[in-house]
N, C-alpha and C positions, 0 to 999 in steps of 0.2 A: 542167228539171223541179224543186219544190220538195216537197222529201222530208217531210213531219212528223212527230216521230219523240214517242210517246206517252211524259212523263217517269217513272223509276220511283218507284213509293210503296212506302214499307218497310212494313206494317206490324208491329204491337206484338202479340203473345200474350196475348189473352186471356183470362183465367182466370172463369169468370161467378161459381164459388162456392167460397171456401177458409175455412178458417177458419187461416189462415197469411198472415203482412202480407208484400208483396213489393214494399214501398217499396225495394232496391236493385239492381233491377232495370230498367235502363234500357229495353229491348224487352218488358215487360211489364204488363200493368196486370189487375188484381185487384179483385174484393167480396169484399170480407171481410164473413166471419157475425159480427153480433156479438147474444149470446145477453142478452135483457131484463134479466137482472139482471146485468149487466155494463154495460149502456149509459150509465152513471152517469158512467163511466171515457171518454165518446167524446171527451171534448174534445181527449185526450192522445194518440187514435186518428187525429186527423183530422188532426195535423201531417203523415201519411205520406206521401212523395207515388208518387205511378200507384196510390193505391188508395182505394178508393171501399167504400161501406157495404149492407150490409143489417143490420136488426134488428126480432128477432120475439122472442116468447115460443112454444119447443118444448116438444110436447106429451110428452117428457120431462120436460119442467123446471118442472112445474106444483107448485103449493104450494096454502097454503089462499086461502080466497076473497079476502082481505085481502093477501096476498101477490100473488095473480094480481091483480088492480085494481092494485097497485102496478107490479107488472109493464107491466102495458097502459098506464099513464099514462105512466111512462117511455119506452115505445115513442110514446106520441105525441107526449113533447114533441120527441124527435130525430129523427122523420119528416120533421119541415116541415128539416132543414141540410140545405143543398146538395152535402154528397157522400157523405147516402143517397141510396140508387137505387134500394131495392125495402124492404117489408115483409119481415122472415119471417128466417128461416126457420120456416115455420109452416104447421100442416096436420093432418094424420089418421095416426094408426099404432096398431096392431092389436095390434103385439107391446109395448105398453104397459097400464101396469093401469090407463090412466086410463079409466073407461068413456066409449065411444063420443059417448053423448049431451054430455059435459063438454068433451072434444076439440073437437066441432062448436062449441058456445056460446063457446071461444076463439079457434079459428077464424074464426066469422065474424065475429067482434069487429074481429080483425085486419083482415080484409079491409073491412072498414068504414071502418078506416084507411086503409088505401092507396085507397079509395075517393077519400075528402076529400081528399088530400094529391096524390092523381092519380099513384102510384107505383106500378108492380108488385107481385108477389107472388111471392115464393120459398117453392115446396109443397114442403114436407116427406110425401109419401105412402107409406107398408109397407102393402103389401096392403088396400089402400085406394081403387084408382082408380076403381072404377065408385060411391063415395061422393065422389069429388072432381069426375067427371063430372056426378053428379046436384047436387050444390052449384052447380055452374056454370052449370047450365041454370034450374034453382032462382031461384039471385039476378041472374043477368043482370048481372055487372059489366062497369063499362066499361074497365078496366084487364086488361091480360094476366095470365093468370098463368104461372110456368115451372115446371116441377118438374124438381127436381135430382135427381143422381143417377138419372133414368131407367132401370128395370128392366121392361119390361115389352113388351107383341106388337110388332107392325108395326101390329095392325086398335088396338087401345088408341092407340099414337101420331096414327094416324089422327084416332079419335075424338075425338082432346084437340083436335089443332089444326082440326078443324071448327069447335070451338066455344071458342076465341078463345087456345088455354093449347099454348104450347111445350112443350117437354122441354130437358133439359141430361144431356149423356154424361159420364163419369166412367171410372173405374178399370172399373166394367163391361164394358166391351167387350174388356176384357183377355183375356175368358173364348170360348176359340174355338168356331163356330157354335151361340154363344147366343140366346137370341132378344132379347135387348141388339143384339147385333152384325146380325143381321136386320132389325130397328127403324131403325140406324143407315142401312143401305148402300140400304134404303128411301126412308125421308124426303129430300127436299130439303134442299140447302144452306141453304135461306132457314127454315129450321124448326128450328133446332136450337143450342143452345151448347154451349160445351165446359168441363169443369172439375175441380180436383184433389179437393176435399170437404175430408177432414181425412185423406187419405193421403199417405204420405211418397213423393209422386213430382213431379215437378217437368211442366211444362203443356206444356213445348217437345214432352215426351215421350209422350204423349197426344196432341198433333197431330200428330206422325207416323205415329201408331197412325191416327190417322181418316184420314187424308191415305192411306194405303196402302187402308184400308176401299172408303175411297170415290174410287179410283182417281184422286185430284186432286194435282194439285202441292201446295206445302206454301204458297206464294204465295198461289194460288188460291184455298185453304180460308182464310188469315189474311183474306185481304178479305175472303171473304163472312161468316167469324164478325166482322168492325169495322163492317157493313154492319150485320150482324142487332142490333149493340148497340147504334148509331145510333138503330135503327129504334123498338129495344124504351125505351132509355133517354136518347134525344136528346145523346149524347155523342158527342164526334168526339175523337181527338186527332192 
């Protein structure tokens, strides 16, 4: 009888969203946020290695009209290098003074970009989602979008991923029978990233955290978030 025995694959810890480079990092690979008026500086980014880019203009970090257009051009000339992987961070938030209608007109600028360039989008949303919802259905893009940092139902998560837009978990679920953590133990392995934000915890620790959530080995969850990043961002390693 001829046994065949299936070889093991390591993999790497995926982090979807940091704004922390984790170039020394052998089992880990990273996107790093990097914020519009900062992208000037990518060139000296992109030596890192296991880590890969996002860059958006946040609806924090809005200036005047002249600055924003500055902004957005920058973001488009570094969309087209090959190790961004998504727009953004960029999107809708409430607990900002920028009014609502000003927020949108950035937003979807953005996503106009990831449009053309056929990249992702990292959603920045604060009590926001049934306007990031109606945007989606709105413009019809053919690009995914993800929202980080994920705060919100099971029936919301739902809604996002009917209509084409993941979620990513974070330090959120830290908080026990949240409706974070309900969202989580919900959804599908195939629906979901994982990531540190701009908290001081490191990603190993966070997939242990889901891996206990959602009753999975810690194996098992690293493949299917290497699977989901394939999926979302055509990268293997």
């Amino acid at each position: 009888m001829i046994h065949c025995y299936m070889p093991f694959v390591k993999h790497k810890y995926i982090d979807f969203h940091t704004h922390k480079i984790c170039q020394d990092h052998h089992n880990r690979v990273c996107i790093h946020n990097v914020f519009a008026h900062d992208a000037s500086s990518f060139d000296k980014w992109e030596l890192f290695k296991n880590t890969f880019f996002s860059v958006g203009l946040h609806p924090w970090h809005h200036g005047t009209v002249q600055e924003n257009d500055t902004c957005l051009d920058q973001v488009s000339l570094v969309a087209c290098y090959q190790k961004v992987l998504a727009i953004g961070e960029c999107g809708l938030d409430k607990f900002t003074d920028l009014p609502m209608n000003k927020q949108r007109s950035l937003f979807v600028k953005q996503i106009e970009i990831s449009e053309n360039v056929s990249k992702p989008v990292v959603v920045h949303c604060v009590k926001a989602y049934d306007e990031i919802l109606h945007l989606r259905k709105e413009i019809k893009p053919a690009q995914p979008w993800i929202i980080h940092g994920f705060n919100s139902t099971v029936q919301m998560a739902e809604q996002l991923a009917e209509h084409g837009c993941l979620v990513s978990f974070g330090h959120q679920i830290l908080h026990e029978n949240s409706k974070t953590v309900a969202a989580l133990q919900k959804l599908p392995l195939s629906d979901f990233l994982i990531e540190t934000d701009d908290e001081d915890m490191q990603i190993d620790d966070i997939y242990q955290v889901v891996s206990g959530l959602k009753d999975v080995s810690l194996v098992v969850l690293q493949k299917h978030m290497n699977d989901n990043f394939i999926k979302i961002f055509g990268k293997s390693f």
